[in-house]
C-alpha positions as CSV (number, residue, x, y, z in Angstrom):
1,X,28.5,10.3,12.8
2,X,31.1,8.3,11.6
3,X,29.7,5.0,12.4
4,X,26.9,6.6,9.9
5,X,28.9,7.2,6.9
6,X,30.8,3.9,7.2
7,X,27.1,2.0,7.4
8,X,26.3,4.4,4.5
9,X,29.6,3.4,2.7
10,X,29.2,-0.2,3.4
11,X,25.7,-0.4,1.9
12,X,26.4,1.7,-1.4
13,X,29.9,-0.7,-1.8
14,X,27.9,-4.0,-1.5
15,X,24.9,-2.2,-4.0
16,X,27.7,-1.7,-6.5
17,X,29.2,-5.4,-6.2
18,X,26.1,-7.0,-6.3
19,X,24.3,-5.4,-9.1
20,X,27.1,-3.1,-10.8
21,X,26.6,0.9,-10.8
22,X,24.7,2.8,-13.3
23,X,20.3,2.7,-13.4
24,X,19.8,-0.5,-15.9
25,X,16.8,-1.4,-15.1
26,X,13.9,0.7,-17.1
27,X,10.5,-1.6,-17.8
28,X,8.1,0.5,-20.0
29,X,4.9,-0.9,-18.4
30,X,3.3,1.6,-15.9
31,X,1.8,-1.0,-14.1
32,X,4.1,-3.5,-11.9
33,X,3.6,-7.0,-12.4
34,X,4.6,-8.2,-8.6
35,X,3.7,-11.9,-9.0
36,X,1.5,-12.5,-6.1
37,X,-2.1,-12.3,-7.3
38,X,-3.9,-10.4,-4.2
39,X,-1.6,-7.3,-5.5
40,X,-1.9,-7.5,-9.5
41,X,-5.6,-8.0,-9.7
42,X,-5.7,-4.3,-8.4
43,X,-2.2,-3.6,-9.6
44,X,0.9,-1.4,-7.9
45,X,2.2,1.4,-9.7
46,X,5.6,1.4,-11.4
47,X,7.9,3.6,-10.4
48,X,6.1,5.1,-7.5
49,X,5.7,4.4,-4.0
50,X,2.6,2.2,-2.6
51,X,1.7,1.7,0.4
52,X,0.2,-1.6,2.2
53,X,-1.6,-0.7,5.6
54,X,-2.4,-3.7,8.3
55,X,-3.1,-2.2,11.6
56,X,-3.0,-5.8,12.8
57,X,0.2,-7.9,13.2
58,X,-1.7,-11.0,11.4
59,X,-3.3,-9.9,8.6
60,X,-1.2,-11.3,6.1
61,X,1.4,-9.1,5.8
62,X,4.1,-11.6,6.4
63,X,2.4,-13.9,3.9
64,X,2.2,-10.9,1.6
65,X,6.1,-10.2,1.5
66,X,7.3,-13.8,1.5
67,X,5.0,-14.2,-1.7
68,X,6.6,-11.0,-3.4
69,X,10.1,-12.8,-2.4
70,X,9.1,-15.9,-4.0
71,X,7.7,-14.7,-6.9
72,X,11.2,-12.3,-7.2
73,X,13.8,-15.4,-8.7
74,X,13.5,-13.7,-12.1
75,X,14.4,-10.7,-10.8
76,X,16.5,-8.7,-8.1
77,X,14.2,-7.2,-5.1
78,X,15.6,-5.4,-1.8
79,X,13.5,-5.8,1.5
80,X,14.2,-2.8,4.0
81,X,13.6,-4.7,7.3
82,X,12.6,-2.1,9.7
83,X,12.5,-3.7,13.0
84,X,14.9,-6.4,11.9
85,X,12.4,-9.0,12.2
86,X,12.2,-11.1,8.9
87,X,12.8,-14.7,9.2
88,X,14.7,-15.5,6.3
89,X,14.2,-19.3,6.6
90,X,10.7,-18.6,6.1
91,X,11.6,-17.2,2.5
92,X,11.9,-18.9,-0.5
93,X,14.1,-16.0,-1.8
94,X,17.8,-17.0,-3.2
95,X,20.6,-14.8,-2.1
96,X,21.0,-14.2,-4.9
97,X,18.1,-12.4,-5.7
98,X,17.5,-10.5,-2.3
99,X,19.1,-8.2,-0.9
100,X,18.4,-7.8,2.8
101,X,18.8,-4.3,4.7
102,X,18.5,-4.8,8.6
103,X,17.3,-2.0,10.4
104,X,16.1,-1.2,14.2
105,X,14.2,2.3,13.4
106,X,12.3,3.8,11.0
107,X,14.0,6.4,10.1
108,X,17.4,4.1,9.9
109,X,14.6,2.0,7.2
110,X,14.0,5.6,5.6
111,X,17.7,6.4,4.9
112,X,17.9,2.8,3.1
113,X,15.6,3.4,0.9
114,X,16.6,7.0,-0.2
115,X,20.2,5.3,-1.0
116,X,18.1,1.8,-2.7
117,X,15.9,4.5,-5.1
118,X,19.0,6.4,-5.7
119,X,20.8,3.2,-7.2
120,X,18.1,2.2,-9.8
121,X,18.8,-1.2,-10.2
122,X,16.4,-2.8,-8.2
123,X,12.9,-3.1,-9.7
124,X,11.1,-3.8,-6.4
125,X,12.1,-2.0,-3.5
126,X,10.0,-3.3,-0.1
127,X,10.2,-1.0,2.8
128,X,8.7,-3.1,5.7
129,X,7.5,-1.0,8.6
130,X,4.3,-2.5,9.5
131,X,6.4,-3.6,13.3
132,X,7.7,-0.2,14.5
133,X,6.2,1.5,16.9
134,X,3.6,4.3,15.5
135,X,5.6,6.9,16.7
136,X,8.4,6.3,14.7
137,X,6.9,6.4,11.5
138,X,4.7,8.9,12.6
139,X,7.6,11.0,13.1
140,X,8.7,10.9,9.2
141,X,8.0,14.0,7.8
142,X,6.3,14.3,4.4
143,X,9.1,15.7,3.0
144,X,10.8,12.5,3.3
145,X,8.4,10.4,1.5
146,X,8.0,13.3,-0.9
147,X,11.6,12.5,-1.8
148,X,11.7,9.4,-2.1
149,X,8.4,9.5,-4.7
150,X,10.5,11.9,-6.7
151,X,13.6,9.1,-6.7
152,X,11.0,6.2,-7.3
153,X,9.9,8.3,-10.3
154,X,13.4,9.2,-11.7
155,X,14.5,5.7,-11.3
156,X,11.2,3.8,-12.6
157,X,11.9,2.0,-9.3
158,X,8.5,0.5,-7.6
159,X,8.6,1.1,-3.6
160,X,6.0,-0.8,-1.4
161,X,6.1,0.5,1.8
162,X,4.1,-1.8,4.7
163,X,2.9,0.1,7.7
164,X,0.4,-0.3,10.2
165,X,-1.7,2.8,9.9
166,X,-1.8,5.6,7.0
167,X,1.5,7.0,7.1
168,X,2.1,8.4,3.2
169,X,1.2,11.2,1.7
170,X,1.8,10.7,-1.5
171,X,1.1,7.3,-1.7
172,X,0.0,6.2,-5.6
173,X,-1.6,2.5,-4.8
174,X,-3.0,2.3,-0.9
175,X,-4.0,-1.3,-0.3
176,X,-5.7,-2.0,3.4
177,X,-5.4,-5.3,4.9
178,X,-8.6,-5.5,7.2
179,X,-8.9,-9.4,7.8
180,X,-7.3,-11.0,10.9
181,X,-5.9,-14.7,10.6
182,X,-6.0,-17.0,13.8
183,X,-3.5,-19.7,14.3
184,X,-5.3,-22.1,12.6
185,X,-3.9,-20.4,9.0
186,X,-0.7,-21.9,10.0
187,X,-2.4,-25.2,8.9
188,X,-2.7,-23.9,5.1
189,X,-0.1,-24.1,2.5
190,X,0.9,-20.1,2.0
191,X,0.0,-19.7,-1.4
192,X,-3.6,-20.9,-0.2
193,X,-3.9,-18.3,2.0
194,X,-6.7,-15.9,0.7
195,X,-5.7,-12.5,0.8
196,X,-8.0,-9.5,0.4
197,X,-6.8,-6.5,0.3
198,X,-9.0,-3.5,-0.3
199,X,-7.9,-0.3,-2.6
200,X,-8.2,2.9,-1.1
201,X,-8.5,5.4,-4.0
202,X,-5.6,8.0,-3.4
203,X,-5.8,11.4,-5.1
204,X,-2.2,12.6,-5.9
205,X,-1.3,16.1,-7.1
206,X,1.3,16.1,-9.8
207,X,4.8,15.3,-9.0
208,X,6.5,18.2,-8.2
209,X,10.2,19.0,-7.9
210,X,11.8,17.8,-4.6
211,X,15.2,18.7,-4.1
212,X,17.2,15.2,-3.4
213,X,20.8,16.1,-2.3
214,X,23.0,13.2,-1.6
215,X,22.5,10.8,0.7
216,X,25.6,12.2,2.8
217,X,23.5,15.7,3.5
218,X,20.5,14.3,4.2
219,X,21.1,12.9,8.0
């Protein structure tokens, strides 16, 4: 437990030196412009959580993130790495513009982002979990994700969650990633990768009111 608190501690002190306190960040558009063209011709929601599904480790996910990392110089963007498995040489992301959570479980991943949506300076949060084992994520309750739509939504924070089978509930935006890549994509520049991801229409009741006590309680 007290390992948990100073990893909690640690995290909210290096939030606060690298983007300040308070909740700056408030676009008006309801539509979030994520740079990386296979997601804003259908368009993520703002301030809401999304969710990309790829039941197959290579259908693009990886291309995917690194894209929303590149396209993030103008701004500030978190990745929640969820089975500490991102290759950050593989980025094109500055330091600093990203700020990298390394995680081992889901619901370590889970806890980041509740304290991330809290904060309310990050426009992009990305909560990778597309590599943990099903029975992790299937173990999140909806409660959790409930919450952090609520926080996503009081913090006009956008949270795109990758996972490998339909985990959210209350997903806004679900994109499926269907196609498989062989090796032979490794021979293509990444940007020339064609990516097709296909909308699932999600019907989403109105948002209620989730209780979000502080990140200490919630463990």
């Amino acid at each position: 437990m007290v390992k948990k608190r100073e990893t909690v501690a640690n995290l909210e002190r290096l939030l606060q030196e690298k983007f300040g306190s308070g909740q700056s960040f408030r676009p008006s558009s309801r539509k979030f412009e994520a740079g990386v063209r296979a997601l804003d011709d259908i368009g993520l929601e703002q301030g809401a959580v999304n969710e990309v599904v790829s039941e197959a480790a290579s259908s693009g996910t990886g291309c995917l993130i690194n894209g929303l990392l590149a396209a993030s110089q103008e701004h500030q963007v978190a990745l929640i790495d969820g089975r500490d498995c991102f290759d950050p040489e593989s980025s094109e992301a500055t330091d600093s513009s990203l700020l990298w959570v390394r995680c081992q479980r889901a619901d370590e991943a889970m806890k980041a982002a509740d304290i991330l949506l809290r904060d309310g300076n990050l426009p992009l949060v990305l909560l990778d979990l597309q590599l943990n084992p099903a029975v992790e994520t299937r173990r999140i309750a909806a409660s959790s994700w409930y919450r952090l739509k609520a926080l996503a939504h009081e913090t006009d924070t956008t949270l795109l969650a990758f996972t490998s089978e339909k985990s959210i509930p209350c997903a806004a935006v679900r994109l499926l990633l269907r196609q498989q890549f062989s090796l032979s994509a490794f021979d293509h520049r990444r940007e020339n990768v064609n990516l097709l991801p296909v909308l699932e229409r999600t019907r989403q009741p109105a948002l209620a009111a989730v209780d979000t006590p502080a990140f200490a309680r919630t463990g």
